[in-house]
N, C-alpha and C positions, 0 to 999 in steps of 0.2 A: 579782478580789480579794474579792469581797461572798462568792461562791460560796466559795473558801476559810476566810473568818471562820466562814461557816455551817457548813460541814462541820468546821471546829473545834468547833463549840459542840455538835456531835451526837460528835463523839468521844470528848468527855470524859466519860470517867466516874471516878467515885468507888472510894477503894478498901474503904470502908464508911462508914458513918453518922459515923463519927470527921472522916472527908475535908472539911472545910469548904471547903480552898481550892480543890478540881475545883469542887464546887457551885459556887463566887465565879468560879472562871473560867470554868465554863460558864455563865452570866448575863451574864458579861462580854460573850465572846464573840457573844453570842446578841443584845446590844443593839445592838453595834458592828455585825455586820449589819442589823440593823433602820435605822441609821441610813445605812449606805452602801447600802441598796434605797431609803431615801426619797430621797439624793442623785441616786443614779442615776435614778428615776424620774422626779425635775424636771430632769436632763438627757432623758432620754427624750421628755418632754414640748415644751422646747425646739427637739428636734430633730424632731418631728413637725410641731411650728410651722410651720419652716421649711419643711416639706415633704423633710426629707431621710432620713424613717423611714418607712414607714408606721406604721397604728394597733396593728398586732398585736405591737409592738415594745414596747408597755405590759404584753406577758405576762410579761417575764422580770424587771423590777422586781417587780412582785406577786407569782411566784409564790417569789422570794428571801423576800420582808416575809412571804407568807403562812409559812413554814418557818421562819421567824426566831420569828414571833409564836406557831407550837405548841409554838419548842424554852423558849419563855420565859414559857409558860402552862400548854397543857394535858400536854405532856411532861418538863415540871420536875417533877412528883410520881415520874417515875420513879428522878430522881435523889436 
């Protein structure tokens, strides 16, 4: 689900400078994953706890948050 939010928020584009609400929903988009890589991460976490992940299981929360965090920083001026 994280992965579809994210790949929402990089689809959207604008259909020029007029386009506010692509812009509103691609930030949308783009926080909503941010927030469903930090849930999944403290499951992640959880379940390494327990021992039922190993640690390498922490790459695919981060690397959601990290893509989430470019589409909502440094590749929002694209938009």
């Amino acid at each position: 689900m994280t992965g579809y939010v994210a790949l929402t928020a990089y689809m959207v584009e604008p259909d020029g400078p007029w386009d506010q609400q692509a812009v509103t929903n691609s930030k949308l988009a783009g926080a909503i994953a941010l927030i469903l890589s930090t849930v999944m991460g403290l499951l992640t976490m959880a379940f390494v706890k327990a021992e039922w992940l190993r640690k390498w299981w922490y790459a695919i929360p981060a690397a959601f948050a990290i893509a989430a965090l470019l589409r909502l920083t440094l590749l929002a001026a694209e938009l």
